[in-house]
C-alpha positions as CSV (number, residue, x, y, z in Angstrom):
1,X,54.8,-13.3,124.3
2,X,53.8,-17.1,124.5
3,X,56.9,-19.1,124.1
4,X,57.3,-23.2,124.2
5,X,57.5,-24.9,127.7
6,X,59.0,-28.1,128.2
7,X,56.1,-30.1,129.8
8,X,54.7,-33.7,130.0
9,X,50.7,-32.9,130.0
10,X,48.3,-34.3,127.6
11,X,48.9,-31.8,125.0
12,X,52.6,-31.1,124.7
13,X,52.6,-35.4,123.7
14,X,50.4,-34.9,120.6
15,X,51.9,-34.6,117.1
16,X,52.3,-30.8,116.2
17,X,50.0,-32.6,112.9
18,X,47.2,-33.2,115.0
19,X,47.3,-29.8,117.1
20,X,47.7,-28.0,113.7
21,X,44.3,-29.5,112.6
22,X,42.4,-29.0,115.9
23,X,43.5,-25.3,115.6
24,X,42.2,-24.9,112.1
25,X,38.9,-26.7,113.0
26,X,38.0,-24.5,116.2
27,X,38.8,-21.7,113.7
28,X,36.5,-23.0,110.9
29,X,33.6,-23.9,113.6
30,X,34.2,-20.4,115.1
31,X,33.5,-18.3,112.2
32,X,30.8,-20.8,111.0
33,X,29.0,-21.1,114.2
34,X,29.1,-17.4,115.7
35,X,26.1,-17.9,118.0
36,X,25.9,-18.0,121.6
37,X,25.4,-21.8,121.9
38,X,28.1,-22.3,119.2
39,X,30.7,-19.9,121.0
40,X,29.8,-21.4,124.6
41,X,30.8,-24.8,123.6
42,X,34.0,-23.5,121.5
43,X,34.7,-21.7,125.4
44,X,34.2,-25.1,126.6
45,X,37.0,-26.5,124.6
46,X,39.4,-23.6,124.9
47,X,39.2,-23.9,128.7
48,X,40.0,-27.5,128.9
49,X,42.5,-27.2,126.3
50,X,44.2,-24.5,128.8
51,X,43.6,-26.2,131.8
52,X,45.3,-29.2,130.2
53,X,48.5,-28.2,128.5
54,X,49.0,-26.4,132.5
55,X,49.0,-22.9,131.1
56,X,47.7,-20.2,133.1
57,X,44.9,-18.0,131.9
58,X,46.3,-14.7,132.2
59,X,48.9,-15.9,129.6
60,X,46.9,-17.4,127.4
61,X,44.3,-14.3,126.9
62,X,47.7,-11.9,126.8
63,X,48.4,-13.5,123.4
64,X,45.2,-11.7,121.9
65,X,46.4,-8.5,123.5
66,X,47.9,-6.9,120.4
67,X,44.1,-6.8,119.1
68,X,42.3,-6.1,122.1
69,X,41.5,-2.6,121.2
70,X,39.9,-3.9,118.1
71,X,37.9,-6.1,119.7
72,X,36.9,-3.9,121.9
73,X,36.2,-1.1,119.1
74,X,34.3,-3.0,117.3
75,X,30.6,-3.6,118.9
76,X,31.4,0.4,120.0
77,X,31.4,1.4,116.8
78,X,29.0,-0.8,115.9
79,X,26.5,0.3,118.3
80,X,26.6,3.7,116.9
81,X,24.1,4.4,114.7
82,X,24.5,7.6,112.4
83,X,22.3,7.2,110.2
84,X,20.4,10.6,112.1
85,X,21.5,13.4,114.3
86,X,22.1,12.9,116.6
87,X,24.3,9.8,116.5
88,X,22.0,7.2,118.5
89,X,23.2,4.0,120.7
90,X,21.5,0.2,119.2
91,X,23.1,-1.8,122.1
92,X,21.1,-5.0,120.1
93,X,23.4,-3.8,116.7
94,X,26.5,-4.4,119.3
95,X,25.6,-8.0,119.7
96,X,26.9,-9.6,116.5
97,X,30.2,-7.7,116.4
98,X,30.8,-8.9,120.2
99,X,30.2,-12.4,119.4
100,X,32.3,-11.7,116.4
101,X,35.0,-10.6,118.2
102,X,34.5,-13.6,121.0
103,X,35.3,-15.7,118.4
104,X,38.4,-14.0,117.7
105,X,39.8,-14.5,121.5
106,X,39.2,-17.9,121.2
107,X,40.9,-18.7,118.3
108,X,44.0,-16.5,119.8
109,X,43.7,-18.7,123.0
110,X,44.0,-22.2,121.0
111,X,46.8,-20.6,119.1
112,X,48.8,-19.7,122.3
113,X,48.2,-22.8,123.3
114,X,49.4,-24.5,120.3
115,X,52.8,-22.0,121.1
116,X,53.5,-23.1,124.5
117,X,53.3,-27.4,124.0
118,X,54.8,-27.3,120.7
119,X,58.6,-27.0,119.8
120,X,60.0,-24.6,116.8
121,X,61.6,-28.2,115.5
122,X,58.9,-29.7,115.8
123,X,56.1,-27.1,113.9
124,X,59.0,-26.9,110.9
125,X,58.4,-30.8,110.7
126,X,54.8,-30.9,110.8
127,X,54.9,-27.7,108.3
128,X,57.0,-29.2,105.8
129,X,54.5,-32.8,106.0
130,X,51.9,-30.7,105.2
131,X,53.5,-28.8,102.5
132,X,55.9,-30.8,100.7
133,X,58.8,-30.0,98.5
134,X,60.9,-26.3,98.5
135,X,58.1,-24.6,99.2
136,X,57.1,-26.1,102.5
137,X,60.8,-25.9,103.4
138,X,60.9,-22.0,102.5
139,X,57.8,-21.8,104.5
140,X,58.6,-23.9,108.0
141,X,62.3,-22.2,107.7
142,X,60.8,-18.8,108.1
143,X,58.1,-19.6,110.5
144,X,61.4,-21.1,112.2
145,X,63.3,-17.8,112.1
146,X,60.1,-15.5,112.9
147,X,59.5,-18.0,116.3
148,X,63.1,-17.6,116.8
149,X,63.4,-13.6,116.3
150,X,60.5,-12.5,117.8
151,X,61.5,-13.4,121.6
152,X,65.1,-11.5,120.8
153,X,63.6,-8.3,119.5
154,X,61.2,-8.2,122.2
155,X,63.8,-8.8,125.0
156,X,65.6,-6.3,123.3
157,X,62.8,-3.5,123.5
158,X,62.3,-4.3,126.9
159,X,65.4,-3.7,127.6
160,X,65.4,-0.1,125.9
161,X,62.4,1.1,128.2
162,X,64.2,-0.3,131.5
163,X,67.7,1.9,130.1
164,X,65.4,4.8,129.3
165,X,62.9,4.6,133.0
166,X,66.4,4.1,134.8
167,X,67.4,7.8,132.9
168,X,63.7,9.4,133.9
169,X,62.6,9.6,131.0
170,X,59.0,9.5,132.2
171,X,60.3,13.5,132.8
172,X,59.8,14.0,128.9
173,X,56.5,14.9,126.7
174,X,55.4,11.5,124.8
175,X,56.5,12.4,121.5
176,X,59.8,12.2,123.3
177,X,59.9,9.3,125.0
178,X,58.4,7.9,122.0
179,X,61.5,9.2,119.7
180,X,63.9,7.6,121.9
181,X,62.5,4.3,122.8
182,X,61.5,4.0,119.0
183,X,65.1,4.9,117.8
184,X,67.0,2.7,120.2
185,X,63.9,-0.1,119.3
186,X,64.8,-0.1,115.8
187,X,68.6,0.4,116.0
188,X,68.7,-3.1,117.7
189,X,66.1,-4.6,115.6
190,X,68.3,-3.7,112.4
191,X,71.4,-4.8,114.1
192,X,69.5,-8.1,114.9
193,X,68.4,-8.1,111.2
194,X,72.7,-7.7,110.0
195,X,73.6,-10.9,112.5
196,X,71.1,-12.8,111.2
197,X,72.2,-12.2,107.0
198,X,76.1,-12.4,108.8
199,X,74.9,-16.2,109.9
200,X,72.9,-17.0,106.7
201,X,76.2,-15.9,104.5
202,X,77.9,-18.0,106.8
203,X,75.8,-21.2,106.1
204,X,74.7,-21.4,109.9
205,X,71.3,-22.2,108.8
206,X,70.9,-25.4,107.0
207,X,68.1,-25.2,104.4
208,X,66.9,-28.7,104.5
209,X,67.9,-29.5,108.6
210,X,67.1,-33.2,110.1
211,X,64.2,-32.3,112.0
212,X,62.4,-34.8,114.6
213,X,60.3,-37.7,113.2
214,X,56.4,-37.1,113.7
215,X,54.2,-40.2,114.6
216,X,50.8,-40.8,115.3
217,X,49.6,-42.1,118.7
218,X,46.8,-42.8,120.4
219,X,46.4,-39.5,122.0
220,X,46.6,-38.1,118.6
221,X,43.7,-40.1,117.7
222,X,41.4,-39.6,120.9
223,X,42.4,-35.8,119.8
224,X,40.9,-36.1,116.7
225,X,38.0,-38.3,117.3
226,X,36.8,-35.5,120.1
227,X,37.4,-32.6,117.9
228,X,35.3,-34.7,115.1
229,X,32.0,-35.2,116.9
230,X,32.1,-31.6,118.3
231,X,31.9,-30.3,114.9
232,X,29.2,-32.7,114.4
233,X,28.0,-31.6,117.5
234,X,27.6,-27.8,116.4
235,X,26.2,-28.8,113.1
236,X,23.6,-30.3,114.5
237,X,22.8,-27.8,117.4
């Protein structure tokens, strides 16, 4: 799971703001433009934004790896054509699904990105600017507590399987091993889930925390500016 890094690149010194917006433009472009020349300059972007916030590839296409299989399904199953028996391959009806789904890894790779530059703090701040008043506090307090969760649980499952391969449980049928590791998975996910009401009847959580003051700088607004005039760009193209 992509986590934040502590770095000094490029991207880890814009404002969360700006990031936010680049994310939801390359998203915007990327379902409006799903062509080849659209989807090669998108690739274009994602790469450098990679290859500038010093995160390594394999990471950063392991954060779409939860939807992989649908990706993968999709121009399959698209291909197949059942209209008559029997079932027939169209690998040209595959093409718009895969280019569909490309899109779809991109967007995942600008959003891990955004995850490893970008503090908790610092996306409850640029949240709440966006969003003002209880609402945006209800909102960037439990994107705060889903960042913060997340990590723990999985650390915790992890942990599970390593307890249950050091008992050979690879000796059991799957319907076993998945019994036990799903058990012990959600045990500690529940006893997370009492902690974390323990804390909140505790008032360890302040609703309306000091969080850290965003400003504009002049990265932010070569950021912007670039991200501009490729949309302009695609439009035209």
């Amino acid at each position: 799971m992509i986590q934040y890094d502590p770095g000094t690149t490029i991207i880890h010194q814009l404002d969360p703001r700006t990031k936010l917006f680049v994310q939801a433009t390359v998203a915007a472009l990327a379902f409006a433009h799903t062509t080849p020349r659209g989807l090669i300059v998108l690739s274009g972007f994602a790469i450098s934004c990679v290859i500038m916030s010093n995160l390594s590839f394999r990471r950063a296409i392991s954060a779409a790896r939860p939807a992989l299989p649908f990706l993968i399904a999709a121009p399959v199953v698209t291909a197949i054509d059942i209209s008559s028996w029997p079932p027939e391959i169209v690998p040209a009806a595959a093409i718009g699904a895969s280019l569909a789904s490309y899109r779809v890894i991109i967007i995942f790779i600008i959003a891990a990105v955004y995850l490893h530059t970008t503090p908790i703090r610092q996306s409850q701040a640029a949240i709440q600017w966006f969003v003002p008043g209880r609402v945006g506090r209800l909102l960037a307090l439990g994107v705060s507590v889903v960042f913060r969760t997340l990590p723990v649980i999985r650390a915790d499952i992890h942990r599970v399987r390593s307890a249950a391969k050091a008992r050979l449980i690879q000796n059991q049928t799957r319907r076993e091993r998945v019994r036990i590791i799903g058990t012990a998975g959600l045990r500690r996910t529940f006893e997370r889930a009492d902690r974390l009401t323990l804390a909140l009847q505790a008032r360890c959580l302040a609703w309306n925390p000091t969080l850290p003051r965003l400003v504009f700088g002049r990265a932010d607004g070569v950021a912007l500016i670039f991200i501009i005039i490729t949309a302009m760009f695609l439009l035209i193209i």
